[in-house]
C-alpha beads as a LAMMPS data file, in Angstrom:
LAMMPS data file: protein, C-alpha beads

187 atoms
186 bonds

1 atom types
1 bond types

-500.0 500.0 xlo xhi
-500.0 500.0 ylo yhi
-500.0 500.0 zlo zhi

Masses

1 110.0

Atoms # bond

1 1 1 232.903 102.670 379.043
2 1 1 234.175 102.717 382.489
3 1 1 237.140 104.650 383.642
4 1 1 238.642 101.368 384.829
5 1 1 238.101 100.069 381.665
6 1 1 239.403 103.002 380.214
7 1 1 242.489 102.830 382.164
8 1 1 243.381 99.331 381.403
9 1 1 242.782 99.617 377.653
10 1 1 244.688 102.275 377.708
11 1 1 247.600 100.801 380.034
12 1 1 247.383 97.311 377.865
13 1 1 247.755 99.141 374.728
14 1 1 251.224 101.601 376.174
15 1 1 252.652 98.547 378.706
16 1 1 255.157 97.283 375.938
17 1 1 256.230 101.431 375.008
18 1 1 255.961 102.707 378.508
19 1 1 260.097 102.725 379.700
20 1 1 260.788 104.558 376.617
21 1 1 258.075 106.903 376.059
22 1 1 258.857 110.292 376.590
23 1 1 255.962 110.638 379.335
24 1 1 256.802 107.885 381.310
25 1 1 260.062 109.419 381.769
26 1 1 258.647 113.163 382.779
27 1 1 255.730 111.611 385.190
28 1 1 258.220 110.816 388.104
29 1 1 259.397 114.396 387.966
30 1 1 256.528 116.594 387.148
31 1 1 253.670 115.072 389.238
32 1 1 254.006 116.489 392.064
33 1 1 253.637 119.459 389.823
34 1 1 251.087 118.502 388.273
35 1 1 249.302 117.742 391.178
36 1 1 249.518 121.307 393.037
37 1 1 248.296 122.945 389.102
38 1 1 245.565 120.340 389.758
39 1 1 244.984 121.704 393.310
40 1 1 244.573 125.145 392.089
41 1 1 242.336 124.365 389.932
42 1 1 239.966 122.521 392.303
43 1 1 240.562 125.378 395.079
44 1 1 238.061 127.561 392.274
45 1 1 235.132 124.615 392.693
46 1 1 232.352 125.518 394.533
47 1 1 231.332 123.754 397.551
48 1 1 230.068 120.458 397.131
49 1 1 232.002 119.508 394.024
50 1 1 232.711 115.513 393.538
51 1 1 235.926 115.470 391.292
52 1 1 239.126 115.123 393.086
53 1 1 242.195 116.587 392.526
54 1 1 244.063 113.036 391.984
55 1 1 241.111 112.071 389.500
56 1 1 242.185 114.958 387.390
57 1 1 245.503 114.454 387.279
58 1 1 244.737 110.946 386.641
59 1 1 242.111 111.453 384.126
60 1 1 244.630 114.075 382.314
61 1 1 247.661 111.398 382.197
62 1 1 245.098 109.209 380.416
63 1 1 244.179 111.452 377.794
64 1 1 248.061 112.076 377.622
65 1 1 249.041 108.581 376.997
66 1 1 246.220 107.993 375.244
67 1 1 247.575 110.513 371.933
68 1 1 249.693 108.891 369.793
69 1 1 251.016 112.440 368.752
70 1 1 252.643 113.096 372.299
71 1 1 255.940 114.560 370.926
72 1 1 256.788 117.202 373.413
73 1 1 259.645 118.959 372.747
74 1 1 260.715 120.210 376.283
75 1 1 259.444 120.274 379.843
76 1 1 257.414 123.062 379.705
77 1 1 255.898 122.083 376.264
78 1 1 254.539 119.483 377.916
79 1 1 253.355 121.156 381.342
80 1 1 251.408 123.465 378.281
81 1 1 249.726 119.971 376.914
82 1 1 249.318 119.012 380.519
83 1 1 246.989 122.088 381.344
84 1 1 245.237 121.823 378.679
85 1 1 244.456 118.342 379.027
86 1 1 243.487 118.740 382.957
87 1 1 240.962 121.874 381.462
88 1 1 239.348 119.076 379.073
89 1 1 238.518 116.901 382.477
90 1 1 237.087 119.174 384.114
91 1 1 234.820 119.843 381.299
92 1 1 234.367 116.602 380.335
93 1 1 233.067 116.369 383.793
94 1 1 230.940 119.159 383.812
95 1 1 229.632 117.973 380.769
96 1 1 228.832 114.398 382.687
97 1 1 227.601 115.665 385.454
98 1 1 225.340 118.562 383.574
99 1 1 223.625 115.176 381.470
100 1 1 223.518 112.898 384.242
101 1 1 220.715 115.293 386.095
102 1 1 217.387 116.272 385.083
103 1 1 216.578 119.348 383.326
104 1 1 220.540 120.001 382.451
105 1 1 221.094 122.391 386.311
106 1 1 224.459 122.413 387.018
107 1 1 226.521 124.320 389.926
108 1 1 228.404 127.556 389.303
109 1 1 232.198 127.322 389.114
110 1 1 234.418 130.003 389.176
111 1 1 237.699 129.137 388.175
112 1 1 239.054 132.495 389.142
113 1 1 238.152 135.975 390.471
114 1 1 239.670 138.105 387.443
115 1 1 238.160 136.255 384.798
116 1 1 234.450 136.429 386.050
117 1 1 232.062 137.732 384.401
118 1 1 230.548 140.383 386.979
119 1 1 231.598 139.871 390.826
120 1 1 227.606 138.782 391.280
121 1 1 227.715 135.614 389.004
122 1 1 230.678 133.692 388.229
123 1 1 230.693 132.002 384.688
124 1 1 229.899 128.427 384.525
125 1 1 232.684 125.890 383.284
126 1 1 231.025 125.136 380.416
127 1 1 230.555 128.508 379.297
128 1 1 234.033 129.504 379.685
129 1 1 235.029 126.789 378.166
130 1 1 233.009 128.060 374.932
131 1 1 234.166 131.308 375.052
132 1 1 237.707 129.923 375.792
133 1 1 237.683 127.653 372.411
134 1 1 236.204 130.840 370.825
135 1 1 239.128 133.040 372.002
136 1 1 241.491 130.030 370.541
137 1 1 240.048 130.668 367.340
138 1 1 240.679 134.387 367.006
139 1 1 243.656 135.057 369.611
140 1 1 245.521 131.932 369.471
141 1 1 248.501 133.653 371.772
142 1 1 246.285 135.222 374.149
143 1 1 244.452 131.926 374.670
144 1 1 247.258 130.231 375.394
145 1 1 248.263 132.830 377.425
146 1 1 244.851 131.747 379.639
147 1 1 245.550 128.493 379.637
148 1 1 249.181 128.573 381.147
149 1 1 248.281 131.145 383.814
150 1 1 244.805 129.719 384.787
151 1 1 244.488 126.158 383.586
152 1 1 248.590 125.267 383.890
153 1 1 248.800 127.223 387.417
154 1 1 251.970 129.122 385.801
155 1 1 253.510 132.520 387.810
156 1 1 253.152 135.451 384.426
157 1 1 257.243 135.327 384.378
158 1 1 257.013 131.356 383.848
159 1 1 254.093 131.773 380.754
160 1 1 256.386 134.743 378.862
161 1 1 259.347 132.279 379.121
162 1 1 257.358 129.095 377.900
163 1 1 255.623 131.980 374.768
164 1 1 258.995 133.703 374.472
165 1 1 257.504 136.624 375.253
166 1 1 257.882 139.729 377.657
167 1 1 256.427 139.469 380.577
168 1 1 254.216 142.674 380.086
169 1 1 253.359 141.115 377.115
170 1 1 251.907 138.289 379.025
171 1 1 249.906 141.004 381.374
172 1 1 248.351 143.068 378.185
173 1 1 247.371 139.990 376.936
174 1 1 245.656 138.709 380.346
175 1 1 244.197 141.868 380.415
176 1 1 242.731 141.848 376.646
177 1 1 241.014 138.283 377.819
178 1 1 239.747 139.867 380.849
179 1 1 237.508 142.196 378.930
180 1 1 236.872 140.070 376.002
181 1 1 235.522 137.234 378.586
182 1 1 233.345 139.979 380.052
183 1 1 231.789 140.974 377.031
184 1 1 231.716 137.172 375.707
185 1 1 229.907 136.189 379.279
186 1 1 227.435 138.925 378.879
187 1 1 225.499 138.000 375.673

Bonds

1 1 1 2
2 1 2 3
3 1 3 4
4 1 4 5
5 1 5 6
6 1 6 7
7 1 7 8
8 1 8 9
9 1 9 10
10 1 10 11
11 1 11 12
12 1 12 13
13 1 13 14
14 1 14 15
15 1 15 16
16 1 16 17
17 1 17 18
18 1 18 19
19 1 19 20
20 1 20 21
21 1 21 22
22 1 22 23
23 1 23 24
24 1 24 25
25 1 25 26
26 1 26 27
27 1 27 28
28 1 28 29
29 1 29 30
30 1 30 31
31 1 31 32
32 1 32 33
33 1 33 34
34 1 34 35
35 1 35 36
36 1 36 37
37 1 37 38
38 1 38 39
39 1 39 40
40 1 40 41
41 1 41 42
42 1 42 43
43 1 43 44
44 1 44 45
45 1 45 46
46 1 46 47
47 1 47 48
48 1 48 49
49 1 49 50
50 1 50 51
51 1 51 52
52 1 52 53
53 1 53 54
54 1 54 55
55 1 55 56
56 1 56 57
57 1 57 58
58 1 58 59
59 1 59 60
60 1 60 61
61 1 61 62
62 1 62 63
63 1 63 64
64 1 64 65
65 1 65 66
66 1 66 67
67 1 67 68
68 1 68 69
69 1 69 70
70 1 70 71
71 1 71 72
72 1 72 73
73 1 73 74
74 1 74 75
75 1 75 76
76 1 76 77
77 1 77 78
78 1 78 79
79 1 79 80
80 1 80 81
81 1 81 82
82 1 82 83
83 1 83 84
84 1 84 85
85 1 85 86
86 1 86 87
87 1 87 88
88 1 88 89
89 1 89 90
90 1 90 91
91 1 91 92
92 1 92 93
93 1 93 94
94 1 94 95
95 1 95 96
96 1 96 97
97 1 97 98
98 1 98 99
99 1 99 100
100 1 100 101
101 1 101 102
102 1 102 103
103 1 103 104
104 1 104 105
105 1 105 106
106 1 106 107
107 1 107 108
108 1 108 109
109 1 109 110
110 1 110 111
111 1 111 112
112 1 112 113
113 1 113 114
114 1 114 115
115 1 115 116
116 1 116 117
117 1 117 118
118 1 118 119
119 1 119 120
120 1 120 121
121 1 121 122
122 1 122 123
123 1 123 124
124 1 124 125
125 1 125 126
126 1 126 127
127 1 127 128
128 1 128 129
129 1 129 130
130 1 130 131
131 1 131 132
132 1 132 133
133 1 133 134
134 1 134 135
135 1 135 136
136 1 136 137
137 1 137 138
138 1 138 139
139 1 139 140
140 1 140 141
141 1 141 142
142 1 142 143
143 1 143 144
144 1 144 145
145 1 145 146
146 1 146 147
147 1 147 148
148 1 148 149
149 1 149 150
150 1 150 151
151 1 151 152
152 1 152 153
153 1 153 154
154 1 154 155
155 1 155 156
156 1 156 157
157 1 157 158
158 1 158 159
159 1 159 160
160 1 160 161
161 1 161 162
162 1 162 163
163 1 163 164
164 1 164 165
165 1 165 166
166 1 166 167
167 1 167 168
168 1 168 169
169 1 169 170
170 1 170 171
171 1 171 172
172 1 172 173
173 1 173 174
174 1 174 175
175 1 175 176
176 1 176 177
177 1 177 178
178 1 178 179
179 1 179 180
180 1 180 181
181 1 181 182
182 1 182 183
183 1 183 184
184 1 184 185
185 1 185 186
186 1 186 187
């Protein structure tokens, strides 16, 4: 299925809820948002890379309106869901571009200097985003810890506010996933 296709299934299917749904009503404000968490993001790529900051943005509002669960209870709830979502297309397009060539080689990305592995070889997206779904599994706060700071773009004050938790609580924890990447990167 093409993305156009994609996108007008998915706009067909939401054009009779779309002036009352809850997202409709936060895109006009947060996008702009949105779009600079995007930016950081892609600033990490390495040279060469083919996704677009719009795309992802794009691609993420898609898989937004596309849950029929999107019940967000505030603005920053939803910047949380938003993160996550703009993580899952960029592996999605890993993952697409890693099947798409022969023999599986696909480009280093380093999505950010403290959470590589060793300074000589940055993890790859799709390994981080294994050990990542890992660390959700047994450190549900620090992961989404992660995934504010790195994936939403958020300052450490901004993520403790959003957990409701201190904001050295929010560096421990950054620093716990630091060294647990490390060793998770290693083997």
């Amino acid at each position: 299925m093409t993305r156009r296709t994609r996108w007008t299934e998915c706009y067909t299917r939401h054009v009779s809820t779309m002036a009352t749904t809850l997202l409709d009503r936060l895109m006009p404000s947060v996008y702009r948002e949105l779009h600079k968490i995007a930016k950081r993001h892609m600033d990490h790529q390495s040279p060469g890379h083919t996704l677009q900051t719009t795309a992802v943005v794009h691609e993420a509002y898609l898989k937004l309106a596309a849950d029929p669960d999107n019940q967000w209870v505030s603005r920053d709830h939803f910047l949380m869901v938003a993160s996550r979502a703009m993580r899952q297309v960029r592996v999605d397009y890993a993952r697409a571009k890693r099947a798409s060539k022969r023999g599986g080689a696909m480009s280093v990305i380093e999505l950010d200097v403290d959470l590589a592995a060793s300074p000589e070889r940055p993890p790859d997206l799709l390994a981080l985003d294994d050990a990542l779904t890992e660390l959700a599994k047994l450190y549900p706060r620090q992961s989404q810890v992660v995934e504010l700071r790195y994936f939403g773009g958020l300052t450490q004050e901004e993520t403790a506010r959003i957990l409701q938790l201190s904001p050295d609580t929010v560096l421990r924890d950054l620093r716990f996933v630091k060294a647990w990447l490390k060793r998770e990167l290693r083997q």
